[in-house]
C-alpha positions in Angstrom: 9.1 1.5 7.9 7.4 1.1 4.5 9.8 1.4 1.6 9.1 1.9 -2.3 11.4 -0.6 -4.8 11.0 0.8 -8.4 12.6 -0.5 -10.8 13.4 0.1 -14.9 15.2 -2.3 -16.3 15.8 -3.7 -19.5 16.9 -7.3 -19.7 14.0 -9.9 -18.6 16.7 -12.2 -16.9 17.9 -9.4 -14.3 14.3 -8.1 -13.8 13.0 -11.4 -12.8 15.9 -11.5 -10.5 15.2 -7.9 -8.9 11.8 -8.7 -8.4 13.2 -12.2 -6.5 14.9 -10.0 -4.4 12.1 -7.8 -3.5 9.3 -11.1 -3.1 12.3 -12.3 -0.6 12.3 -9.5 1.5 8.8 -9.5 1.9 7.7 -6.7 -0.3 4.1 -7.1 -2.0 4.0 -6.4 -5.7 1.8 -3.3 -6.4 2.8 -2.8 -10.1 4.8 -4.8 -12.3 8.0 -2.6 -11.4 6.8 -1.8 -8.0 7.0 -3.4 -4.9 6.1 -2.1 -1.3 6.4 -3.5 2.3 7.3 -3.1 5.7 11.7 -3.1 5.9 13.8 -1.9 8.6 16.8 0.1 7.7 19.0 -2.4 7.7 17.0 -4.4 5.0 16.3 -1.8 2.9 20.3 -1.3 2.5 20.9 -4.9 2.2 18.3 -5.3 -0.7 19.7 -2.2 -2.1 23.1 -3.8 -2.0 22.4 -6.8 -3.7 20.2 -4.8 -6.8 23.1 -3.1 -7.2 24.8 -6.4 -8.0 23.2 -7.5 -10.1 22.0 -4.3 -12.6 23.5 -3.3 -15.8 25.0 0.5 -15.3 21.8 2.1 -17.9 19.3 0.1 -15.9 18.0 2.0 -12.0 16.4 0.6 -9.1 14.7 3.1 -6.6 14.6 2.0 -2.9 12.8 4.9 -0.8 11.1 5.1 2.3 7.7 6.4 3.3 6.2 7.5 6.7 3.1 6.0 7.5 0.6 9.2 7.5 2.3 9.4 3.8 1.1 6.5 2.9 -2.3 7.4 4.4 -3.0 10.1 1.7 -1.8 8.1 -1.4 -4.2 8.9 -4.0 -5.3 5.9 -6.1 -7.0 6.3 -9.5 -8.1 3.3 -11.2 -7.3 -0.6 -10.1 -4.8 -0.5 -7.3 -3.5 -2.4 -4.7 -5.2 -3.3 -1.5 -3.8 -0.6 1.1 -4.7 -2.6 4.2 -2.6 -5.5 3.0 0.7 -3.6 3.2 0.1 -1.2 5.8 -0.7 -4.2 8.0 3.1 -5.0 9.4 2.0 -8.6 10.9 0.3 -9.4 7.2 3.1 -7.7 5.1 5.7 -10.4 6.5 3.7 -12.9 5.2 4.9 -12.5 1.7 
């Protein structure tokens, strides 16, 4: 499935970290606290689990999925991110 990691958080140490994580699980980076990519379920908790480790309480981390013919109809105004890239499962896994 294609999941959504944003982030906001404050200290440059544990945001370098979070974005680790995300680059680790495969997730291409769309904005600089946004990553997207193909996870299974399982993944998506993991990586959910180990942000949560590592945040400060004021600081959130958003892990959400997205269907497919969602992602299909995602608007894009202005320099983006190539679509084909992540929605291609075998290409996303490259990362």
């Amino acid at each position: 499935m294609l999941v959504w990691v944003i982030y906001d958080i404050t200290e440059n140490k544990i945001r370098d970290t979070v974005a680790k994580l995300c680059k680790g699980y495969g997730l291409y980076r769309v904005q600089k606290s946004a990553f997207l990519g193909d996870l299974n379920r399982n993944q998506a908790d993991s990586l959910a689990l180990e942000c949560e480790e590592v945040i400060n309480e004021a600081d959130s981390v958003f892990v959400f999925p997205m269907c497919d013919e969602c992602f299909k109809k995602i608007q894009l105004i202005g320099e983006g991110f190539d679509k084909e890239l992540v929605s291609d499962r075998k290409i996303t896994k490259i990362f």
